[in-house]
C-alpha positions as CSV (number, residue, x, y, z in Angstrom):
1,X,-40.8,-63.2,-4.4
2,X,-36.8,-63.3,-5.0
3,X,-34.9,-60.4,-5.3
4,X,-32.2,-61.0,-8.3
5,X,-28.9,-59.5,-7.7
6,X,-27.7,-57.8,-10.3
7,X,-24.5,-60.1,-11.2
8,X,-22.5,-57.0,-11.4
9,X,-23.1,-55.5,-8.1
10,X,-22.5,-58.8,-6.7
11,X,-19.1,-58.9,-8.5
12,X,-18.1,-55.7,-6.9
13,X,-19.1,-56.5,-3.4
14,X,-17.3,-59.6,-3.8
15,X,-14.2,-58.1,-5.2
16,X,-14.6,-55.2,-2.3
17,X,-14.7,-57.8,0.2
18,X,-11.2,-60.0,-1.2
19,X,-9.1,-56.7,-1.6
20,X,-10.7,-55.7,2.1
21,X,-9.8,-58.9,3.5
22,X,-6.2,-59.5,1.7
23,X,-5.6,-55.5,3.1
24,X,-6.2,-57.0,7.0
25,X,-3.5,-59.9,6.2
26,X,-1.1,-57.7,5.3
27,X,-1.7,-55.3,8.1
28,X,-1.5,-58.0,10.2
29,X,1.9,-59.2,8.8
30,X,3.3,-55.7,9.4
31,X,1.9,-56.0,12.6
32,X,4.0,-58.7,13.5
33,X,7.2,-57.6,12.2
34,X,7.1,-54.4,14.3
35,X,6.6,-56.5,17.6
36,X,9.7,-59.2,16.2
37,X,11.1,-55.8,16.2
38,X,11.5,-54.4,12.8
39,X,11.6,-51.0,12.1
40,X,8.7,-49.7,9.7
41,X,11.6,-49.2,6.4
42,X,12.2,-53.0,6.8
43,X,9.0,-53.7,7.2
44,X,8.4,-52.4,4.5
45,X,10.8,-53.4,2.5
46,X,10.2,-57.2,3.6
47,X,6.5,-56.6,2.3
48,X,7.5,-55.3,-1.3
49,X,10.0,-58.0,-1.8
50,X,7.4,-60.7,-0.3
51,X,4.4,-60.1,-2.2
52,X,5.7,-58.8,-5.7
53,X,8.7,-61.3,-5.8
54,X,6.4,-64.1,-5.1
55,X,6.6,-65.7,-8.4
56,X,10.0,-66.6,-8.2
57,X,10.8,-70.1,-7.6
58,X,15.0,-70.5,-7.6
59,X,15.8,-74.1,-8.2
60,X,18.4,-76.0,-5.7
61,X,19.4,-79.4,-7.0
62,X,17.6,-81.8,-9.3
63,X,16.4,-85.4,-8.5
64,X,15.1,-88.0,-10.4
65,X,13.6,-86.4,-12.9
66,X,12.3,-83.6,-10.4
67,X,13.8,-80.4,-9.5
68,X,13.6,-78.8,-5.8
69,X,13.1,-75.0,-5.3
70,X,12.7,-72.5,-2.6
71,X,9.8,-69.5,-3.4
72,X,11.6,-66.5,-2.7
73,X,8.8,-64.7,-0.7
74,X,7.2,-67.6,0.6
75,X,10.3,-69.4,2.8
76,X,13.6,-67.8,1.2
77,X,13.1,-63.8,3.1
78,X,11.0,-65.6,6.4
79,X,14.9,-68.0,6.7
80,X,17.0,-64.6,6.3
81,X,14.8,-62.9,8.8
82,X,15.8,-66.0,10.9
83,X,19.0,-65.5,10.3
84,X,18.9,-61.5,11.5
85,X,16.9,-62.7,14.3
86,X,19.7,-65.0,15.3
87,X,22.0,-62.7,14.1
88,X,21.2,-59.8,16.0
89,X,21.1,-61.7,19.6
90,X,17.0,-61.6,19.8
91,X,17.0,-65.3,19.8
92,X,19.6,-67.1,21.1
93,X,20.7,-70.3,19.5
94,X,19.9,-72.7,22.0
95,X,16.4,-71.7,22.4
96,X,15.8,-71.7,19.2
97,X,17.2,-74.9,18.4
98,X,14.4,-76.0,20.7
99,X,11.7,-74.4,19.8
100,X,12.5,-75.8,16.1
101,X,12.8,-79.1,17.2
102,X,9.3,-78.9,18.8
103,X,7.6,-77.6,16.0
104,X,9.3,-79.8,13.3
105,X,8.1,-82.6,15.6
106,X,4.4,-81.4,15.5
107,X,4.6,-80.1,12.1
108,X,5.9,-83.5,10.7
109,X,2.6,-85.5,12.1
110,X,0.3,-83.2,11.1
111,X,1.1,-82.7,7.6
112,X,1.4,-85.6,4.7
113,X,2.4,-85.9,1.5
114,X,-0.3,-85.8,-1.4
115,X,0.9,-86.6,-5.3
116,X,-0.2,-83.9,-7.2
117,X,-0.6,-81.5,-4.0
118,X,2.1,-81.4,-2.3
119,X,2.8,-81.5,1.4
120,X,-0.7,-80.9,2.8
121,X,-2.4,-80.4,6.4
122,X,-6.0,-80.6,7.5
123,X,-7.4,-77.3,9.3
124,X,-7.7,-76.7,12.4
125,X,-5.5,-78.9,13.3
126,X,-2.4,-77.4,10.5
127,X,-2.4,-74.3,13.1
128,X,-1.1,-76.8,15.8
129,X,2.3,-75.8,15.2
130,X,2.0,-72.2,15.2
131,X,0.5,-72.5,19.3
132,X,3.1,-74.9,19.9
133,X,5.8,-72.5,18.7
134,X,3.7,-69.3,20.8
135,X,3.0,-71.2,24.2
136,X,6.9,-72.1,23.7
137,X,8.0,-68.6,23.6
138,X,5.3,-66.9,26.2
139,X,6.7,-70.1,28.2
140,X,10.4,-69.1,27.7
141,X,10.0,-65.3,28.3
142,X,6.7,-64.4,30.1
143,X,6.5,-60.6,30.5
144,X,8.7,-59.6,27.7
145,X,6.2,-60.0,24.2
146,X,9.8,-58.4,22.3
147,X,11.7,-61.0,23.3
148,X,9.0,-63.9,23.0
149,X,7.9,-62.7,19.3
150,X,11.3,-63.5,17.2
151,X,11.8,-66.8,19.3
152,X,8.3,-67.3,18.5
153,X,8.5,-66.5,14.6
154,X,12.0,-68.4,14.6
155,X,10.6,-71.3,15.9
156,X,7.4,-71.6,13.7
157,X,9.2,-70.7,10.4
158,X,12.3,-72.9,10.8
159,X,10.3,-75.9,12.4
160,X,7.6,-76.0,9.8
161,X,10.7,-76.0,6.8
162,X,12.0,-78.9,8.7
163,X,9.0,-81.0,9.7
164,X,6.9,-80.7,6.7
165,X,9.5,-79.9,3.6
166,X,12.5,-81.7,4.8
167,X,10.7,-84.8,6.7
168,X,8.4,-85.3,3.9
169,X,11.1,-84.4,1.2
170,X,11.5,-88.4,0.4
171,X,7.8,-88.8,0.2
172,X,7.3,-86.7,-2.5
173,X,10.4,-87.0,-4.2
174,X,9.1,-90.4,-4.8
175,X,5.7,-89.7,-6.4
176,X,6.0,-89.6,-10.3
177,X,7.2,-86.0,-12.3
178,X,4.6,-84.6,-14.4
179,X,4.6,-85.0,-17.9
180,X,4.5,-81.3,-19.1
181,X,5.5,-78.5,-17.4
182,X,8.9,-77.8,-15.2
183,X,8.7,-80.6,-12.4
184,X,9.4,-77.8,-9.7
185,X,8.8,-79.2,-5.9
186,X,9.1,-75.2,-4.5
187,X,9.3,-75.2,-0.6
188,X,7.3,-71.9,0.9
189,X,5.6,-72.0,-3.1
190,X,2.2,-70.5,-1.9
191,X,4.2,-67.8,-0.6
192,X,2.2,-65.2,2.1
193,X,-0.9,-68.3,1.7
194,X,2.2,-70.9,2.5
195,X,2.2,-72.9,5.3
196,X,5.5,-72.2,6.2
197,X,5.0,-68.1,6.2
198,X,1.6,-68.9,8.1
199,X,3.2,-70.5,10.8
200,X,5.3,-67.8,11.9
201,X,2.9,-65.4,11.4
202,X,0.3,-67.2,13.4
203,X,3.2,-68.1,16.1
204,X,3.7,-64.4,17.2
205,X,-0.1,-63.4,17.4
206,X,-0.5,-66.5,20.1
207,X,2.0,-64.0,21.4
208,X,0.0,-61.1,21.2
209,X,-2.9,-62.7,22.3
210,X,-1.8,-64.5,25.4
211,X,0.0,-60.8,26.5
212,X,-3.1,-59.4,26.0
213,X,-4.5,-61.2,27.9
214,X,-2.3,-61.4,30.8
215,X,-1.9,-57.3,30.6
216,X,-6.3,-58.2,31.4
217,X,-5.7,-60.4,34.2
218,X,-3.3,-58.1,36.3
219,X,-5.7,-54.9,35.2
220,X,-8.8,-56.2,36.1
221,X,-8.5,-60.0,37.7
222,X,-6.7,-61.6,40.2
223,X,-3.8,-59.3,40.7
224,X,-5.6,-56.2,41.0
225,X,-7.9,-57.5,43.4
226,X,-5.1,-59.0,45.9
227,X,-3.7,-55.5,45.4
228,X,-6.6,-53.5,46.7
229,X,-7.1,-55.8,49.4
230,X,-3.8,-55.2,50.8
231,X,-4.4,-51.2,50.1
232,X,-7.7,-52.2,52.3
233,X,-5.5,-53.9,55.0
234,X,-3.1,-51.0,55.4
235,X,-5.6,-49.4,58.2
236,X,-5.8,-52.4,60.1
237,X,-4.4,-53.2,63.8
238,X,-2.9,-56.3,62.0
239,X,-1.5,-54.5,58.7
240,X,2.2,-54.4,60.0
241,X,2.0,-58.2,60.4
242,X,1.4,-59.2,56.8
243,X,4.3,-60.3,54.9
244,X,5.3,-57.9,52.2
245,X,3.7,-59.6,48.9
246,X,6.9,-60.9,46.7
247,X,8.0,-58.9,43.4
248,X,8.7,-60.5,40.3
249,X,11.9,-59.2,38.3
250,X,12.9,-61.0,35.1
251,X,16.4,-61.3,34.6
252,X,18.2,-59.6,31.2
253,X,16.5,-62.0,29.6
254,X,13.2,-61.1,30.6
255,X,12.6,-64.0,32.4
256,X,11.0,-64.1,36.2
């Protein structure tokens, strides 16, 4: 025999469960600005603005008969933390520039232009950019996860903006304007739940995750097993023999 769920408790648990998971995303957001290197204030202060400035939409230019926005939370404070990041000398221009390039490439093909959507991507394969723009900074700076993480974030914000809004911007521009209601096309409009703010966030924990899992490998794999063999082979008539095993020093960069 069923058990019926009173519709209540069920409402609650529910409820419980949204707020529990929407806490984690934000934890994790904070998360990633303290490795981009953010101190906990402007972390902080990025969150407030982000999630209770998310309704505003701040129209750019009209055309033919649409208007086209940018969603304050949702892309305009992710391109000013760019712009710090560049700012500040924790990504440099150049690698930027190509780590935006790669992800605007991917980010254009998997995305498309839907009327009465919006620019749209199928999961799994809308996280595509996001490792592209993570394997590009672990590639670019491979023991330093402070220096990967804002060329990580930089890349995965700026490229999705141009790859999906920019490249598509013609596509939908060219659907028909609604009716009723303000014919906004808002770029970052789903703000935290946006694409665009997704990417970067999801760019910088490839980051974590791959350093994790390197900081594994020298702990307890390869590394530390060539290590205590040569402690081993210290006692041997051979030992003085062996050619000293090479060290790896990155440059100021943080590169090997």
């Amino acid at each position: 025999m069923a058990t019926e769920i009173d519709p209540v408790l069920a409402l609650v648990i529910i409820a419980s469960l949204a707020i529990l998971l929407f806490y984690l995303y934000v934890a994790s957001i904070a998360k990633v600005f303290g490795q981009i290197g953010f101190k906990q204030s402007e972390v902080a202060t990025i969150l407030t603005v982000t999630l209770f400035f998310s309704w505003v939409n701040i129209p750019l230019f009209p055309y033919g008969g649409w208007w086209v926005g940018i969603n304050l939370g949702g892309a305009l404070v992710p391109i000013i933390i760019c712009y710090v990041l560049l700012r500040s000398g924790r990504v440099s221009l150049a690698e930027g520039m190509i780590g935006v390039t790669i992800v605007a490439v991917i980010t254009y093909f998997v995305t498309r232009a839907e009327e009465g959507v919006g620019i749209v991507a199928d999961i799994p394969i809308a996280f595509a950019p996001a490792v592209a723009a993570g394997f590009y900074s672990v590639s670019t700076f491979w023991i330093d996860i402070k220096k990967a993480a804002p060329l990580a974030y930089f890349s995965g914000i700026l490229g999705t903006i141009v790859g999906a809004d920019i490249f598509h911007l013609s596509e939908v521009l060219a659907f028909e304007p609604p009716a009723d209601g303000t014919p906004l096309l808002s770029i970052g409009g789903a703000n935290i739940f946006d694409m665009v703010y997704l990417t970067g966030i999801v760019a910088v924990f490839v980051n974590i995750l791959v350093f994790w899992v390197l900081r594994q490998e020298r702990k307890f794999g390869f590394y530390h097993a060539m290590s205590e063999y040569q402690k081993g082979a210290e006692g041997l008539p051979y030992a003085k023999e062996l050619p000293a095993s090479p060290t790896l020093r990155p440059d100021r960069k943080g590169r090997v």
